[in-house]
N, C-alpha and C positions, 0 to 999 in steps of 0.2 A: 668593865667585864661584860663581855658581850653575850646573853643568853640563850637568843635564837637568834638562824641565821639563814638567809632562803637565799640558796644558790642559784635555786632557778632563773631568779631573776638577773645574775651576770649572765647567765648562757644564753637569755632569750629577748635582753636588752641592751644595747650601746646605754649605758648609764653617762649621763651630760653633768647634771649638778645634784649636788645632795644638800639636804636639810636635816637636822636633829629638830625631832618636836618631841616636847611632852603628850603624855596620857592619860584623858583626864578617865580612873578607875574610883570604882568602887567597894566599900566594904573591903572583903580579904581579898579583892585580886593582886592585892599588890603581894603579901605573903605567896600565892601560886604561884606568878611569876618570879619570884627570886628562888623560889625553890625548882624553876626551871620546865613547870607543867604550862608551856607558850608555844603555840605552834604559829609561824606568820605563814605560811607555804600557801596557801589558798585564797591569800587576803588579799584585798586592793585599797586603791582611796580614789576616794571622790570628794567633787565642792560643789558643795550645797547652800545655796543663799550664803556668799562669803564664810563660809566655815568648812573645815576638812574632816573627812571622816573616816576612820576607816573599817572594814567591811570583812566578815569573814575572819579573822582573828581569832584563834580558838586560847582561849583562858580555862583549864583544866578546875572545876571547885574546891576551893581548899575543901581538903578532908574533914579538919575541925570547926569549920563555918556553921555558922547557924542555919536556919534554915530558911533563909531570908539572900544566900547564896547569887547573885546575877547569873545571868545566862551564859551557856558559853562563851555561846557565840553573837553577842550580840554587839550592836552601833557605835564604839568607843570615838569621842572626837580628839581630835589633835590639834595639842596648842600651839600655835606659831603668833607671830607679829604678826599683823595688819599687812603692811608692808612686804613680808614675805608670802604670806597668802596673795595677794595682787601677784607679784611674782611669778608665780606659779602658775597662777589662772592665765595671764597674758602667755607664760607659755606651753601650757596644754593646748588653748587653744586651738592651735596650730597642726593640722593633718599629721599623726603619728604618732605624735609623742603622748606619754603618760604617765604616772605618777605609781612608782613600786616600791612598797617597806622592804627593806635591806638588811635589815637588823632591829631585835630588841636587844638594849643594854642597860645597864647601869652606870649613872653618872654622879657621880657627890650624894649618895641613897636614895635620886630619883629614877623611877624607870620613865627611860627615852625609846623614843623609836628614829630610827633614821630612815628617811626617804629619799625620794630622787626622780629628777625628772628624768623620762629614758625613752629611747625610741627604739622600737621592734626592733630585731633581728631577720632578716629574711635566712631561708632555706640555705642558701650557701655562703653566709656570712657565720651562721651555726655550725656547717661543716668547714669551713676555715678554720674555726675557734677550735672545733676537735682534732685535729689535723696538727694545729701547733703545742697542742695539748701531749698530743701523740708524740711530736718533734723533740718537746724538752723533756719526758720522761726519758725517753730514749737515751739521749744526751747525757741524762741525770745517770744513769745505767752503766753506761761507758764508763763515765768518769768514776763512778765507787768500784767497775771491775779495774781500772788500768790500775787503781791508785792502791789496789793487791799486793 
């Protein structure tokens, strides 16, 4: 069940490979988030000394939290294998490319986040994407008037 979703990141990335990692949370953010107060739109990830983290992720307080609550918005790391963190790293590396959460969901009652390695978008690969955006609407349109 997928509970947040940052589109920005299709529109403004060639998405290459995705990874699901866990989250390692605190106290009530796990109640927050299944109750749906998770915003990723602003977030990123980074590695840091072989570890991933990511950044900017706003976790709304539970309401009924004590008063001992985390911060919104603060450093959450992300669990992966050893091996897929190497991964990753070998190909960030690399002039362009970069690492964007794509989704928070839920998986067997854990919250996951999926990422992905991704390379910008330039200027007219963005308006391409709108253009065929534009193309299948359209299409879409046609076909529910003919089928009148």
């Amino acid at each position: 069940m997928i509970i947040a979703n940052n589109k920005k990141a299709f529109f403004d990335y060639f998405i290459e490979e995705k990874y699901e990692a866990g989250i390692e949370l605190k106290g009530s953010e796990v109640k927050s988030i299944k109750a749906g107060k998770v915003s990723i739109k602003e977030s990123f990830v980074r590695i840091i000394n072989d570890e991933i983290f990511i950044m900017g992720m706003s976790v709304v307080p539970w309401d009924f939290g004590s008063v001992y609550n985390p911060e919104e918005r603060r450093v959450r790391k992300l669990l992966l294998h050893r091996k897929e963190i190497k991964k990753i790293y070998e190909k960030v590396k690399i002039k362009g490319y970069t690492i964007v959460p794509l989704d928070v969901h839920l998986s067997k009652g854990y919250v996951k986040i999926q990422i992905a390695i991704a390379k910008g978008k330039k200027t007219y690969d963005k308006r391409e994407s709108i253009a065929k955006k534009d193309q299948e609407r359209n299409l879409k349109r046609e076909f529910k008037n003919n089928n009148r």
